[in-house]
C-alpha positions as CSV (number, residue, x, y, z in Angstrom):
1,X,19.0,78.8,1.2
2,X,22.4,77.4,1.2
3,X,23.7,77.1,-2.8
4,X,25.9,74.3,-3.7
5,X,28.5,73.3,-6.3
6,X,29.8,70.7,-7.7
7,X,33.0,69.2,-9.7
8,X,33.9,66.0,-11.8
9,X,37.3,64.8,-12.7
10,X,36.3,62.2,-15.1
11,X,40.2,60.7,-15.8
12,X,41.6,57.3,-18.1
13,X,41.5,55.3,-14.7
14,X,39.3,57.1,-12.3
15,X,37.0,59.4,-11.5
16,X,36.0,62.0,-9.0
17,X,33.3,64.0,-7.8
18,X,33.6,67.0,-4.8
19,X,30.4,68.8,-3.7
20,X,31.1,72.6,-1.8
21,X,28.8,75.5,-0.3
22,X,29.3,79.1,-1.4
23,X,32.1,79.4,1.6
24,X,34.4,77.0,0.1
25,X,33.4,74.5,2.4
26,X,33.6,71.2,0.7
27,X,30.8,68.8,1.8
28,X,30.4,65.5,0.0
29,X,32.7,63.3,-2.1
30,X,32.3,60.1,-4.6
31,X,34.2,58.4,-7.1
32,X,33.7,56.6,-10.4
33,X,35.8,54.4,-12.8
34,X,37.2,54.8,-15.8
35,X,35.4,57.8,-17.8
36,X,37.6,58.9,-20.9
37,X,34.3,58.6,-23.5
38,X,37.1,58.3,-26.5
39,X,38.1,54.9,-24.7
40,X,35.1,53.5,-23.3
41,X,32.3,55.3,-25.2
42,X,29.7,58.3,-23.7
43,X,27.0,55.4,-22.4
44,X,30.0,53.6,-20.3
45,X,31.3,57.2,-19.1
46,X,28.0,57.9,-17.6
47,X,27.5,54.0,-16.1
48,X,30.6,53.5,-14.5
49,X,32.0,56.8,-14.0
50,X,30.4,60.2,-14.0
51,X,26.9,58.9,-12.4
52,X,28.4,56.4,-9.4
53,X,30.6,59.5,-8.9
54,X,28.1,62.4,-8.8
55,X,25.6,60.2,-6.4
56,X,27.7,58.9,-4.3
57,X,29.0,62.9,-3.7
58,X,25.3,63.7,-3.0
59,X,24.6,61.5,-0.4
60,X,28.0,62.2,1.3
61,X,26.6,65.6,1.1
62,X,23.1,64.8,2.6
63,X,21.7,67.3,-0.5
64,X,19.2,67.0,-3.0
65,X,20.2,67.3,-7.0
66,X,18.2,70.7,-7.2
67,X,20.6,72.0,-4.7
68,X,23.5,72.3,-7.3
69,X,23.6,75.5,-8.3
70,X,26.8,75.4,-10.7
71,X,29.0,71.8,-12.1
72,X,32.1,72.1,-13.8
73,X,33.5,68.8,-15.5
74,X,36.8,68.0,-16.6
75,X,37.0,65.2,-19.1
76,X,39.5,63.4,-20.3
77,X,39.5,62.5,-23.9
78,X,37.4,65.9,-24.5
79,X,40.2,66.9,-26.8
80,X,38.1,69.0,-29.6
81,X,35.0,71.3,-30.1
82,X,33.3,68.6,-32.4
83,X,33.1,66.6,-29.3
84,X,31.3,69.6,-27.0
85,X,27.3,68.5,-28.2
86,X,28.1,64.6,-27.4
87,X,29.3,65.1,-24.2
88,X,26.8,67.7,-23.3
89,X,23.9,65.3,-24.5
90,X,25.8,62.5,-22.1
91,X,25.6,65.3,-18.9
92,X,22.1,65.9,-19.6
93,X,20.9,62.2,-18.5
94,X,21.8,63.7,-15.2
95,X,18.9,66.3,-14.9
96,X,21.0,68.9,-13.9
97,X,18.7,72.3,-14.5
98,X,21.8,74.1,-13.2
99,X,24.4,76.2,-15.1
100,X,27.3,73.9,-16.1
101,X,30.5,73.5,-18.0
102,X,32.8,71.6,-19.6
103,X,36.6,71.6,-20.5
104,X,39.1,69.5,-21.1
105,X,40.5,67.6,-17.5
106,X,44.0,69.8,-17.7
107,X,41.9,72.7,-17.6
108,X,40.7,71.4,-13.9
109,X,44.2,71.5,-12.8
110,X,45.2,74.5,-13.7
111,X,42.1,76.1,-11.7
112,X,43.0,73.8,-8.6
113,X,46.3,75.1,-8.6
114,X,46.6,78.5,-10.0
115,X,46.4,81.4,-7.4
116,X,45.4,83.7,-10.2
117,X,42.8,81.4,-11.4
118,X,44.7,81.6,-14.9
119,X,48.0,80.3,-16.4
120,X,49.1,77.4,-17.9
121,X,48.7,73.7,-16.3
122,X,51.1,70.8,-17.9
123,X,50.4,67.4,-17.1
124,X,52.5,64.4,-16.8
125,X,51.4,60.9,-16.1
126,X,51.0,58.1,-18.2
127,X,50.9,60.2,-20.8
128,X,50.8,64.2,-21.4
129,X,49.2,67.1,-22.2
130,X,49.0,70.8,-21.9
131,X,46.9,73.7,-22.0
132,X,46.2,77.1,-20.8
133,X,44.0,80.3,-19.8
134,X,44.5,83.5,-19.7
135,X,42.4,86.4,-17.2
136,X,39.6,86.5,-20.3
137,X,39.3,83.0,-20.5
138,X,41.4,83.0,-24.1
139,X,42.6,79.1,-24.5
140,X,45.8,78.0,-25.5
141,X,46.4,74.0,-26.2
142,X,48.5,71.7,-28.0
143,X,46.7,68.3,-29.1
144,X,47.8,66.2,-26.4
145,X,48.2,63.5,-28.9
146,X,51.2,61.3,-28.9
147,X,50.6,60.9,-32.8
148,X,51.4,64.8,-33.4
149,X,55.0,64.6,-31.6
150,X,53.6,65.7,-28.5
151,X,54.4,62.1,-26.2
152,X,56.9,62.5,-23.4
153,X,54.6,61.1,-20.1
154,X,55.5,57.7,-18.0
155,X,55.6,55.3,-21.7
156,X,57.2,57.5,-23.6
157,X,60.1,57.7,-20.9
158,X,60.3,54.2,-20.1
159,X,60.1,53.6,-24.2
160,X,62.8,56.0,-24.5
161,X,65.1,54.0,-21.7
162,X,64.4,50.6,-23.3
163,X,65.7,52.3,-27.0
164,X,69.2,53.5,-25.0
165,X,68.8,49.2,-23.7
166,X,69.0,48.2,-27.5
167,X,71.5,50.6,-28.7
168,X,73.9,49.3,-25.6
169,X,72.8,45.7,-26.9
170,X,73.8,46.6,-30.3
171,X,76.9,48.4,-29.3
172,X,75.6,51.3,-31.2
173,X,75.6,53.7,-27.6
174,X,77.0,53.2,-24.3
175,X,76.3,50.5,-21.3
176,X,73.6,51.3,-19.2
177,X,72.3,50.3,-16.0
178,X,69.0,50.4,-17.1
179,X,69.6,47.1,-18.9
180,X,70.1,45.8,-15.0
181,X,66.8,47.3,-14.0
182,X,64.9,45.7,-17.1
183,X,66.0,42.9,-16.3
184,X,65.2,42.4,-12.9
185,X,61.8,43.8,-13.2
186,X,60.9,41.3,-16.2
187,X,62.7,38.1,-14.7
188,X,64.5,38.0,-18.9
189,X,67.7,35.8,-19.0
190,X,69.7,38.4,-20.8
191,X,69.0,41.9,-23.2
192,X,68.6,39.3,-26.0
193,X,65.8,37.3,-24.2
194,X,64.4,40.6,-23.2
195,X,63.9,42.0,-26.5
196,X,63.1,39.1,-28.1
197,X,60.6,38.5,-24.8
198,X,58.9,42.1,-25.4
199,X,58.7,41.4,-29.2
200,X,57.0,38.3,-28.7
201,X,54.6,39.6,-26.3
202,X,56.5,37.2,-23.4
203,X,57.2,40.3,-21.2
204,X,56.0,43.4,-20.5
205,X,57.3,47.2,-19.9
206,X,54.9,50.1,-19.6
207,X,54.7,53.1,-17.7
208,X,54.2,51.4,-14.5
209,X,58.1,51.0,-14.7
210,X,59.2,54.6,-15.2
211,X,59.9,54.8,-11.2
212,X,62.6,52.6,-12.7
213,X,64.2,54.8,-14.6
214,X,64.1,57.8,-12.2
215,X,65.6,55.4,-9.9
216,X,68.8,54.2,-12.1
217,X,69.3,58.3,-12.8
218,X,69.2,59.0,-9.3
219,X,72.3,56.7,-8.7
220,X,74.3,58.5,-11.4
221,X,73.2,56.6,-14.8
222,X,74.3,58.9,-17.5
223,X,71.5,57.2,-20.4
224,X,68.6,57.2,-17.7
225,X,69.7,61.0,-17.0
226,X,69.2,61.9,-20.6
227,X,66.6,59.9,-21.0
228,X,64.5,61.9,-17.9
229,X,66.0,65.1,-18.9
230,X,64.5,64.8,-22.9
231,X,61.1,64.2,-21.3
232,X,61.4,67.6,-19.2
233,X,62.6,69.3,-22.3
234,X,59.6,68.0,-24.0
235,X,57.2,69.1,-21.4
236,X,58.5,72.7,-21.6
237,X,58.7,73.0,-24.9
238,X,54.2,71.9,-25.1
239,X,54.5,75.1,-22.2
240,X,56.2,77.2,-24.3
241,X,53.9,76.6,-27.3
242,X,50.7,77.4,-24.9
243,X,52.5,80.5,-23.4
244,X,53.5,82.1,-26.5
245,X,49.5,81.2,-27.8
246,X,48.0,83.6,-24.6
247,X,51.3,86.0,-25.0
248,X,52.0,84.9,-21.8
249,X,56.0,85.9,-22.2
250,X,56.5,89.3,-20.5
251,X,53.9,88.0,-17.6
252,X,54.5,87.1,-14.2
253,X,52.4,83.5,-14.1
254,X,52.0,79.6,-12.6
255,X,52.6,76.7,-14.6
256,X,50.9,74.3,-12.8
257,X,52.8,70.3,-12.9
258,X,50.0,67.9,-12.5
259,X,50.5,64.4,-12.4
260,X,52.6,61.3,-11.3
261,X,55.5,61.8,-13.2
262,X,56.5,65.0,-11.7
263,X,57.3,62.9,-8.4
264,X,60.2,62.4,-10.3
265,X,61.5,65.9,-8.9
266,X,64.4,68.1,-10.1
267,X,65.8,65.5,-13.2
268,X,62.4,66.5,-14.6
269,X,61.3,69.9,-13.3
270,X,65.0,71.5,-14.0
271,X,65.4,70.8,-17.7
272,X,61.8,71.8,-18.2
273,X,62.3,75.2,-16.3
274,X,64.8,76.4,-18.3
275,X,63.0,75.6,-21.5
276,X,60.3,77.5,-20.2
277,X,62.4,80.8,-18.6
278,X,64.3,80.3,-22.1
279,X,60.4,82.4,-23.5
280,X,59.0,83.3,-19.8
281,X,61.5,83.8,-17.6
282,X,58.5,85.1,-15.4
283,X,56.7,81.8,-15.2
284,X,56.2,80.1,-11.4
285,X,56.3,76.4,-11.6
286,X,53.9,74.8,-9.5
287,X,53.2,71.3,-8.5
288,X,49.5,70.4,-8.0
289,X,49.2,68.9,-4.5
290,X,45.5,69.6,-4.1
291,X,43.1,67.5,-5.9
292,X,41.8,68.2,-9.4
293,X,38.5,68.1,-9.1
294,X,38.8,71.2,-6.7
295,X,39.4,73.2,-9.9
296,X,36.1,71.5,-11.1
297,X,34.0,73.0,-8.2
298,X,36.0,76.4,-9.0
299,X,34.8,76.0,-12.3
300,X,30.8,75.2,-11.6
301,X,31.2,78.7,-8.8
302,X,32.2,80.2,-12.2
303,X,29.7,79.5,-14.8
304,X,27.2,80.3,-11.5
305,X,28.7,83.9,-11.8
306,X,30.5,83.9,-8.4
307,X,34.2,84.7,-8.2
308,X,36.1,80.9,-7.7
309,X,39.1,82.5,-6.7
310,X,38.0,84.1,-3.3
311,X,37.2,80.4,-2.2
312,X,39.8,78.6,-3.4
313,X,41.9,78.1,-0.1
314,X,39.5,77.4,1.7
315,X,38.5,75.1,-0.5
316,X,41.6,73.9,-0.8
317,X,41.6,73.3,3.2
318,X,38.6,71.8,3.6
319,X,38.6,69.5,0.8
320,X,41.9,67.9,2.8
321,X,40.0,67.6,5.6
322,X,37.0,66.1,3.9
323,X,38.9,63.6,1.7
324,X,41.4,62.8,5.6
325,X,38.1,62.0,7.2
326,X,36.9,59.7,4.3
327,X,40.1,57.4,4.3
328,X,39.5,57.1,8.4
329,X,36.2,56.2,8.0
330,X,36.9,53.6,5.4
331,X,39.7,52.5,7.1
């Protein structure tokens, strides 16, 4: 009898479930809501986001639950080992009888996108986070908490950008076009109604406007430059922490980019290479263009005992063409 696997990506915003055979061959697909238990609690993860996500995969897969023969799940927001029991005692309303496990959701995209199955996987998008495996499964991490100094996703570049704003304001540092570009994307009068507009809870800037920023560097803005370029420095330095945890420095290795801010490009990925060649100059970086949750199926091949590497293009593949044939259909 045909075995199957599954994997969840259980994200801040979204959440995603992929169903393969032991080829590879990726067969079902759903997709939940917002499932980070630290926000929205363990009971809501399960309503709204692991269980809409895992049934709807099913019965794209035309399979039965006791079919499953390994699950990986990535969750965000699974941050510490105090938090393993909780979310294990969530999964189990699930009535898996299956091998499973858990990790952290950057673990997910480092299996998705490393061709070695191991490395280290940095992610970028609202906000950040890093952490890494080595060939014995050995973890290296950094918090992934902006409260320890580790904060350079979307925010923290657009915060950055609107601190260079004020300091032009104040003529303490130079003119900026990014004043311009604040302006125009919050309909403010002038810098002074902007602040006083952000202060006063009149206008808003989150990281929904970091395109912003990328776009003002790409025309030659010095501030929005440095501003993108401390953001890569900061993502290379949570790398370099995580690589010199495994002893990763001598090694030839991917660093897997995962996440919205890399489409940033170069004024990122540059100034982040060389902070991480600085320690590894053997270190590949890699931007994730495959779908987490693949990495979560890798990881429920895994726990089954299989080798997830020997499947993982054609996983890869076919999870393109599963996902292509979705869209159409629910065009």
């Amino acid at each position: 009898m045909t075995r199957y696997f599954i994997g969840v990506d259980v994200g801040g915003t979204k959440t995603h479930a992929l169903i393969a055979d032991e080829t590879g061959r990726a067969v079902g697909f759903g997709l939940g809501g917002s499932g980070n238990p630290s926000s929205v609690g363990y009971d809501t993860m399960m309503r709204q986001a692991i269980r809409p996500a895992f049934d709807q995969a099913l019965m794209s897969a035309k399979i039965a639950k006791d079919q499953i023969a390994g699950a990986g799940f990535g969750i965000a927001g699974y941050d510490w080992p105090s938090q393993r029991e909780a979310n294990l005692r969530a999964l189990a309303t699930l009535g898996l009888s299956t091998p499973l496990e858990i990790v952290n959701d950057t673990i997910v995209g480092l299996l998705a996108g490393a061709q070695q199955g191991w490395g280290v996987a940095v992610v970028a998008g609202t906000g950040c986070n890093c952490r890494g495996w080595d060939v014995n499964r050995r973890e290296g991490r950094v918090t992934g908490l902006s409260e320890f100094g580790e904060a350079s996703g979307a925010w923290q570049v657009v915060e950055r950008a609107l601190q260079a704003v004020s300091r032009a304001w104040s003529l303490r540092g130079p003119g900026t076009k990014l004043s311009e570009a604040f302006l125009a994307h919050t309909g403010a009068r002038d810098v002074a109604d902007l602040l006083e507009g952000l202060f006063m809870q009149r206008y808003r800037l989150d990281a929904d406007a970091a395109p912003l920023v990328f776009r003002v560097a790409a025309a030659g803005d010095q501030v929005a430059v440095d501003a993108i370029r401390w953001a890569g420095q900061e993502l290379g330095n949570l790398a370099v922490g995580v690589i010199r945890q495994l002893g990763f420095e001598a090694l030839s290795f991917d660093v897997i980019l995962v996440g919205s801010l890399f489409d940033g490009g170069s004024l990122l990925v540059e100034p982040m290479r060389e902070a991480i060649h600085a320690v590894a100059p053997g270190a590949r970086l890699v931007r994730l263009t495959a779908p987490p949750v693949i990495g979560g199926v890798l990881l429920g091949v895994e726990v089954a005992g299989m080798n997830p590497v020997a499947l993982r293009d054609n996983l890869i593949a076919s999870t393109k063409e599963l996902l292509n044939g979705t869209v159409m259909r629910n065009a």
